[in-house]
N, C-alpha and C positions, 0 to 999 in steps of 0.2 A: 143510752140513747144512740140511736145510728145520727154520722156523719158524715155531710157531707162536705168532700175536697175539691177543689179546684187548682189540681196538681200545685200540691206543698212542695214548696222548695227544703233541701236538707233540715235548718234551721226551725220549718213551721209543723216539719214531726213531731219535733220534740218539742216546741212552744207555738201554737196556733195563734193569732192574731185573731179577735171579735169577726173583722173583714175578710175571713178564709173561709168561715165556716156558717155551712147555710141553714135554712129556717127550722131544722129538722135539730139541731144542737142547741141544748136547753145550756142557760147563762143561769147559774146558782148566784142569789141574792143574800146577804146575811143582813137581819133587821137588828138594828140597835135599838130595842124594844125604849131602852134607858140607857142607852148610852152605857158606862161605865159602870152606874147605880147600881148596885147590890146589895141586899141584907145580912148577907157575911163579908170579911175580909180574907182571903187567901193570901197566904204571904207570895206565892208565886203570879200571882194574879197579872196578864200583860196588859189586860184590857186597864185597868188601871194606875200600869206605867204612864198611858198617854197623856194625863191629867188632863182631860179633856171638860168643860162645864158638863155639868149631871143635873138631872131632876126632869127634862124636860121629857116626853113621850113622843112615839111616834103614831102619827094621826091613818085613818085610813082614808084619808083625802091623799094621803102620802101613796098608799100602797095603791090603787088604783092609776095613779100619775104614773108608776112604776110599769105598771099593764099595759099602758098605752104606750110608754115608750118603746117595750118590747113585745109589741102587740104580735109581731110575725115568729117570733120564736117560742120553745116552752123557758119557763118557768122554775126553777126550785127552787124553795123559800125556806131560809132559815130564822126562825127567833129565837133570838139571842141578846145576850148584856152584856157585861152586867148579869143582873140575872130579871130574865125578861118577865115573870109574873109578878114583880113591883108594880109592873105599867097599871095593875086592877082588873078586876073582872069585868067590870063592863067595857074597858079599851080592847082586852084582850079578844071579847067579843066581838068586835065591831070591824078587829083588824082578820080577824076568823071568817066573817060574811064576805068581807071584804075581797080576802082571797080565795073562797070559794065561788064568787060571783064570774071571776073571771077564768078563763077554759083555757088559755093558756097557762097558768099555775098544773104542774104536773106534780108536783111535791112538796109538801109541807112536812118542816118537822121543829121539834122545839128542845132547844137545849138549856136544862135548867139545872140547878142542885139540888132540887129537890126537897129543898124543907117548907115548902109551902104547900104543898100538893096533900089532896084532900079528896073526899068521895065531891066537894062540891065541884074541883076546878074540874074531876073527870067528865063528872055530868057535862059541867061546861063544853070540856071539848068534843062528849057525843052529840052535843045539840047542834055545834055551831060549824065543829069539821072532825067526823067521824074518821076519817082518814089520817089524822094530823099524826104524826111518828115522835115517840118522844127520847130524847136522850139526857141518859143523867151523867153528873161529873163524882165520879168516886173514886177513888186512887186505892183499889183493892180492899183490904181488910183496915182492922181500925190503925196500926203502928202506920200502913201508907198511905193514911188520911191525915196525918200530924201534920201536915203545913195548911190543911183543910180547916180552920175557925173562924168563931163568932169576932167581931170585934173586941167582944170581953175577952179573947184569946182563948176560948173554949172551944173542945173540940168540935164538931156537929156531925161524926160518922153517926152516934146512934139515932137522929133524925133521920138522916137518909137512910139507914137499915127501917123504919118504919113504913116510910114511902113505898120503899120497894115490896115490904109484904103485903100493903095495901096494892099496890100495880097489878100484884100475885094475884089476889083475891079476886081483882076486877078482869082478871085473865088479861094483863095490856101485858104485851111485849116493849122490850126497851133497851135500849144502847147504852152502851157503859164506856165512858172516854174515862182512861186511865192515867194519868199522868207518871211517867218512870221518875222517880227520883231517889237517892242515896234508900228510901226507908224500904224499898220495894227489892232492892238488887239483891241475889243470891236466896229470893222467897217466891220464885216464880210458882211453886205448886200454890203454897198457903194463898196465894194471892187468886190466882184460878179458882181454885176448890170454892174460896167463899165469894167469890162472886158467883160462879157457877150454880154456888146452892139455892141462889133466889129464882123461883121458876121464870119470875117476869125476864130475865135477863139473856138475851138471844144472842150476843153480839158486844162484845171486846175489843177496845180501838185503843190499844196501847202508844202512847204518845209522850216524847221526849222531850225533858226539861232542856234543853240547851241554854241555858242562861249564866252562862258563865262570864260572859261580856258585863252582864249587872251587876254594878258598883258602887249605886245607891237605893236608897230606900224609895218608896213611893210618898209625894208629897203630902201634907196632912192641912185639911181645909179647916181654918178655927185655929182658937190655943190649947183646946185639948188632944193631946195624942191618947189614943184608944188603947188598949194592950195588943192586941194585933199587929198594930204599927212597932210597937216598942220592939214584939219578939220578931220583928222584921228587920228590924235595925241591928239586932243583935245575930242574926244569920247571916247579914253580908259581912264580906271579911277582905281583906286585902285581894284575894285572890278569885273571888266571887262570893255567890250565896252557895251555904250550904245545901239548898236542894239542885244545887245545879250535877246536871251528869255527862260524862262526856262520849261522843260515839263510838266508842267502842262498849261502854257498859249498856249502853242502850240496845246495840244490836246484840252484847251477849245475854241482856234479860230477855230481849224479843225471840231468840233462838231457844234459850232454855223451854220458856214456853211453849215455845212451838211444840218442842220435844213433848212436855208431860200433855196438851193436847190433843197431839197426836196417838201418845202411849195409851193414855186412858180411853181414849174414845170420846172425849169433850167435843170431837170437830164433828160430830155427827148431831149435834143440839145445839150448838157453841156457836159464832164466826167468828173467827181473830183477826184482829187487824193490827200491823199491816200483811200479816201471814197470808192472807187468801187474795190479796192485790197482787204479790211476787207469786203464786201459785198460778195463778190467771195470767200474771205477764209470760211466765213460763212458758206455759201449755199457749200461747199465741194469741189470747182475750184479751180485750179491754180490760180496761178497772175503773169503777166507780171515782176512786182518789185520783185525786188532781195530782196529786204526788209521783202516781206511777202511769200519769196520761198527759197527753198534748194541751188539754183542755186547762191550762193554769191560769197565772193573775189577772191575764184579760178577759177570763171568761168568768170570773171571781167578784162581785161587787160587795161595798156594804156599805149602808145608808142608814146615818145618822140618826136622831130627832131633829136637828138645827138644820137637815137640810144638806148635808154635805156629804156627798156621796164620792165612793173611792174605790180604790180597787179591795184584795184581799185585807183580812184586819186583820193581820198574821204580818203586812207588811208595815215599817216604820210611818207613823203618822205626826205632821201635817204631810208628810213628802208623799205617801200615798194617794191623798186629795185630787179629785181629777174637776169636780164642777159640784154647782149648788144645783139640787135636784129643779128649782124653779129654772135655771138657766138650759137644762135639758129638753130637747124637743123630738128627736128622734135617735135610736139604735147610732145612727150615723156620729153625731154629738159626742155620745161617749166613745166610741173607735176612733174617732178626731182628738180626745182628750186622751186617750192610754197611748194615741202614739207619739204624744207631744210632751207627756211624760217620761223626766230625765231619770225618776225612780224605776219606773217599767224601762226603759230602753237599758238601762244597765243591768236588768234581771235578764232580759233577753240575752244580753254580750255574756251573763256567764254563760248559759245554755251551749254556745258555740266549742267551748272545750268537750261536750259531750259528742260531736258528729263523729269522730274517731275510737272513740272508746268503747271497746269488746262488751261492754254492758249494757249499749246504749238503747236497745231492742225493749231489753228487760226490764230496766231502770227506769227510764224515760225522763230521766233528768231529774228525778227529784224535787223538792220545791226552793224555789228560786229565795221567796223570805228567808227561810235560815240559811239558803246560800248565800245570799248578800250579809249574813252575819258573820259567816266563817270569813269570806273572803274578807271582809273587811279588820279581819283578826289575822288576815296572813294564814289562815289553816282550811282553805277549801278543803285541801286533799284528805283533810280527817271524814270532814263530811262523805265524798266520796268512795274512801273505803271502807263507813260501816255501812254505805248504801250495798257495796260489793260482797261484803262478808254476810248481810243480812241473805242477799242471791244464794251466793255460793251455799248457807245451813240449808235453806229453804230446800232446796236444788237435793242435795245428799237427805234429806227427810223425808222428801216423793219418792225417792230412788232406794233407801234402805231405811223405810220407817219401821222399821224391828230391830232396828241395829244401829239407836241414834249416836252410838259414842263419835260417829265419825263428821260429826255436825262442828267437831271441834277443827277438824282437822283446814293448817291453813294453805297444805300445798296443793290441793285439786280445788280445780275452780271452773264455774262454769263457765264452759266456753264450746259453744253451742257450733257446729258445723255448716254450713247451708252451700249446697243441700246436701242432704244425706239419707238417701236413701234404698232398698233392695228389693227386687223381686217378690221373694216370699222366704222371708225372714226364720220364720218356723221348720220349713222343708230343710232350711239350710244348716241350720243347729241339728236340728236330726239326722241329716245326712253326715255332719262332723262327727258323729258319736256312732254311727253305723258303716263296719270297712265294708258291709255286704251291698251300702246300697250302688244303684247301679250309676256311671259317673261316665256319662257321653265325654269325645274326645274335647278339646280345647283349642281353639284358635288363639295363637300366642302371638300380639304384634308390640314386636321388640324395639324400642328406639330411645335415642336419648331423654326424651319424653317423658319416659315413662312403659311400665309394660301393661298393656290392657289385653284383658282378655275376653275373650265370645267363644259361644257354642259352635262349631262345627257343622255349622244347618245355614242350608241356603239364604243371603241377605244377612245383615248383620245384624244379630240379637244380643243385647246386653249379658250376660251370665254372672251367678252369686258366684263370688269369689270361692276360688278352688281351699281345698279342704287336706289338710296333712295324709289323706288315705289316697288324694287323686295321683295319678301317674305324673301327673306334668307339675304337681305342685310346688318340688325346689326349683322348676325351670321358669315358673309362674312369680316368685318373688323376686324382686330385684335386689342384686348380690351387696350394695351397700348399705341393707335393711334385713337382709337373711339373717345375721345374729342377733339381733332383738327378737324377730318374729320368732326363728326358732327358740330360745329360751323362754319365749311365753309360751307358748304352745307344748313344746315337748318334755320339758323341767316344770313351769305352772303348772301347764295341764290346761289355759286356757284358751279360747275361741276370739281368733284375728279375723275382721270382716276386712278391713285394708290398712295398706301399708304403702308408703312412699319411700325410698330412699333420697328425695330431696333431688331439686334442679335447678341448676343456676341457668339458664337457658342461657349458654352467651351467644351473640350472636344475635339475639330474637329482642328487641329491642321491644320491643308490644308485650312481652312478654313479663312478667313477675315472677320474680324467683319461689322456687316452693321447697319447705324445710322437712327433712325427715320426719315422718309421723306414723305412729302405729296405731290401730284402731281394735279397740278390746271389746268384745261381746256378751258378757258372765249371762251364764243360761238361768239363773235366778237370783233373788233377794241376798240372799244368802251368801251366794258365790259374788257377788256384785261387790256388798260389804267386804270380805275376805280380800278378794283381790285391791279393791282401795286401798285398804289400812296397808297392805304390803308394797305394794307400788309405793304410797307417800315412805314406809322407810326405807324403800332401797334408794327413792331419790333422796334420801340423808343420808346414804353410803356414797351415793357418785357424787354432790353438791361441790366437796370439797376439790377434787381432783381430777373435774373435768375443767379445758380447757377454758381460759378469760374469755373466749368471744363466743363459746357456746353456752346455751341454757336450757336448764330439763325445763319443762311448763307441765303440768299436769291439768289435765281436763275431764271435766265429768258434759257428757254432749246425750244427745239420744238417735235412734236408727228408728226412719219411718218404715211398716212394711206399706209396700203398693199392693199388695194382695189385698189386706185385710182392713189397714189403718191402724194397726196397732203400731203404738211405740214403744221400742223398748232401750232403757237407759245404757248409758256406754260410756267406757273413760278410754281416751286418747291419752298416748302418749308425742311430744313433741320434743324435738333438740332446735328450737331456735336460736337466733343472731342475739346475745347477748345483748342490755344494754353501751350506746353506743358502739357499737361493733359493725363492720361493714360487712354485705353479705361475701364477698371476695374472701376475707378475711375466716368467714366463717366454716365457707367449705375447705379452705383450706387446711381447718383442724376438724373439721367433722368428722376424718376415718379415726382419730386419734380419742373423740368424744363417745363415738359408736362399743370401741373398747372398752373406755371405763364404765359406759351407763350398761356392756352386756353384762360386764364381770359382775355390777353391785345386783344385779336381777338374781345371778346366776347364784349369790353371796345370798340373799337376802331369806329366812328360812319364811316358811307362811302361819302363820297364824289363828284363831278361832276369829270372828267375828267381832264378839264383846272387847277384845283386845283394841288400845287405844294406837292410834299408826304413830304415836309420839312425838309428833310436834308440837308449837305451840301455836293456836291461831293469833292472829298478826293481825294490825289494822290495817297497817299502811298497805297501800296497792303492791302489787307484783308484778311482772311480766303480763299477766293476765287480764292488768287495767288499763290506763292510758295508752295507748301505744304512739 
């Protein structure tokens, strides 16, 4: 959906307010068809941790009240439980006309588990909303369906494998939300593969048990406990539930995947999720997910049967609570209730740690419910750096998807340049690789500044960085960045688009200091991967014995051409200000940092591709994250 701003402050980037965004931004509604109410029991089930009353239905007197209130905006509608086809066919009918009646509804979709579904409900929803998108919950193959049972504590994967060859039959496509938890980790193919084999199956939204704060069981209504419950009771543990996973196994199952996704060719029938949201944020799109857009808990509702409408159902409930749907009279009402809301005003205050942080573009903050869960565990920054590490695989998978070993690696990191970009990107790799072509003089303007160069033609015209065959090109680098440059170039063998020797500008008070940085071109896939892996181990030869206040960082960025539009990937090299280090401090050992990081280049041998660069990816942030 486009959007429109009414110049966002830092803060409304990353988390938009209902009151920013105008009539053209559709507000996603999630119906609690039943509330809680279900026909199975899932032992990870959140919806009912809340132990909210159950049985009641949501009427379509309801959903129409809903239309009028957001009469000026669209629409997306989700039904949901619980599990929403309890509600019966003929409600489910009537809440169908209901929202096809009304033109602002721009999306309907229905997320169920699928052991109800039948050639009658399909007919149903040809009749009643041909359109309606439907989503099942199956946690891969049958072993990551184990927390997936009846109340008799039976399994019900082989039910929904039925569903699904019926969906097949009827030609319906369908979303598959995945839940990660312990049974799925280290089975990323076996888990793709068999979901992938159902034709119905278009679309993968792999999604994290983070539940490790749960420490009890979910209450049990009556004196009978069901078996479900039992083997619930017996999964939580001092430490949490066994199906709980923590952010770093989440972001390395979502990466694995990525990887056999991409190997096999699954992304060309497949869509993964969250994989093609960070793909999109990447390359400078939107994303659907709230996760990786501005567009979060205020623009997130979910309305009961009882009438109690809230924000996201993802967030802690009664606190989520914002008004009784009867107490609603206009759009205004509830932007009056979300910002009087002490649970949303604290979702918004974590958001504010994101306006600094090198991810913040890409990321877009993540979502605030399980941030309010980490923080309040004292562990935001876990959260944070599997949001980063999820970037950073994603990042090296676009950039070297032939050569995913280095998806592991956790010393390059994206960390994207702006702006960055060159004439005509192509001319100039060909020109480095040809000493015949022809290489007009250079206007060389030398200052403490920096040295910029331009072509030798009337008026000043920008020019592609000079090339190891040009006549002026040792005069062309600046001499506190000449031994880096040249050992990449003349010992790699590889292609520097720029280079900084860094500047403290003193004196220039307006001015910000800028840190040594080299910028690496690899003329393909191939040489890209190569040069990675060896870069991340020569920065495991200098780490140790460069200076306390200086730091290698390593970045994977990309190069626009202006000619063309093409982009093409690139890893920087940088020697910044350590933590806590002052930059005074910093230059002052920088000639001494320049040494060790030439010698480990110069030390470090190169490698095949499929070669691992040997590190170990890391959760925690880097240089690279907060700053």
């Amino acid at each position: 959906m486009p959007v429109t701003r009414t110049s966002p402050t830092d803060l409304e980037s990353l988390y938009a307010p209902l009151s920013s965004t105008g009539p053209d931004t559709a507000v996603s509604v999630i119906l609690k068809l039943r509330g809680e109410t279900c026909d199975i029991d899932c032992l990870y089930c959140f919806e009912k941790r809340k132990e909210s009353p159950g049985g009641a239905r949501i009427s379509a007197a309801q959903v129409h009240r809903l239309g009028s209130i957001f009469s000026g905006r669209p629409l997306s509608i989700e039904l949901h439980g619980g599990e929403p086809l309890t509600a019966g066919r003929a409600r489910i009918a009537e809440i169908l006309d209901a929202l096809a009646a009304q033109p602002n509804v721009v999306r309907v979709s229905l997320q169920t588990n699928g052991l109800q579904l039948n050639d009658a409900w399909l007919d149903l929803f040809d009749r009643h909303y041909p359109e309606l998108e439907i989503g099942i919950s199956l946690d891969g193959d049958a072993l990551g369906n184990s927390w997936r049972v009846g109340y008799d504590g039976r399994p019900t994967y082989p039910r929904v494998v039925e569903a699904l060859k019926l969906l097949g039959r009827r030609d319906r496509r369908v979303g598959i939300i995945c839940a990660v938890t312990p049974y799925v980790l280290g089975r990323a193919v076996e888990v793709m593969e068999n979901l992938a084999a159902f034709p119905a199956v278009t679309t993968v939204n792999l999604v994290p048990c983070f539940d490790a704060t749960v420490t009890r069981s979910t209450a049990v209504v009556g004196s009978r406990t069901p078996a479900s419950r039992t083997l619930q009771r017996r999964a939580i543990g001092p430490t949490g539930p066994e199906w709980a996973v923590t952010p770093q196994q989440y972001a390395d199952f979502v990466l694995e995947t990525a990887h056999h996704w991409v190997g096999s060719g699954m992304f060309r029938r497949v869509k993964l999720e969250p994989v093609v949201s960070v793909i999109r944020r990447l390359k400078g799109l939107q994303a659907r997910s709230c996760h990786f857009s501005d567009l979060k808990c205020d623009h997130v509702l979910t309305l009961y049967p009882d009438d109690r409408l809230g924000s996201c159902d993802e967030l802690p409930w009664p606190q989520a609570g914002l008004a009784s749907l009867g107490d609603v009279h206009t759009e205004a009402d509830v932007a009056d209730a979300q910002d009087s809301s002490p649970l949303l005003r604290q979702a918004r205050s974590l958001v504010t740690r994101c306006l600094t942080c090198d991810y913040r573009d890409t990321c877009g903050a993540g979502c605030p419910a399980v941030r309010l869960r980490f923080a309040a565990a004292g562990d935001e920054d876990a959260y944070c750096a599997h949001r980063m590490r999820l970037i950073d695989g994603v990042a090296t998978l676009l950039a070297q998807p032939d050569h995913p070993s280095g998806v592991r690696c956790s010393r390059l990191r994206w960390r994207p340049v702006h702006p960055n970009d060159m004439h005509h990107v192509a001319a100039f790799l060909a020109r480095w690789d040809d000493p015949a072509a022809p290489r007009p003089p250079a206007r060389l303007q030398v200052s403490a500044h920096g040295n910029i160069n331009t072509v030798g033609l009337p008026g000043v015209h920008e020019a592609d960085d000079l090339d190891p065959h040009h006549p002026q090109w040792y005069e062309g680098i600046e001499p506190g960045v000449r031994p880096v440059v040249e050992v990449l170039t003349a010992s790699w063998g590889t292609v520097t688009y720029d280079s900084c020797q860094g500047h403290a500008y003193d004196g220039v008070p307006e001015a910000e200091p800028r840190f040594l940085a080299v910028g690496v071109l690899p003329r393909d896939r191939v040489e890209y991967a190569r040069t990675a892996a060896r870069l991340c181990r020569a920065a495991g030869r200098a780490e140790s014995s460069l200076p306390r206040t200086c730091s290698l960082v390593l970045g994977r960025s990309e190069l626009t051409c202006r000619t063309t539009g093409r982009v093409y990937p690139t890893l920087d090299l940088h020697l910044a200000p350590a933590a806590e280090s002052m930059s005074t401090e910093y230059f002052r050992d920088l000639e001494r940092a320049v040494k060790v990081l030439t010698k480990a280049l110069a030390e470090t041998p190169p490698a095949p591709p499929s070669t691992n660069c040997g590190c170990t990816a890391e959760a925690g942030p880097t240089d690279g994250g907060q700053q």
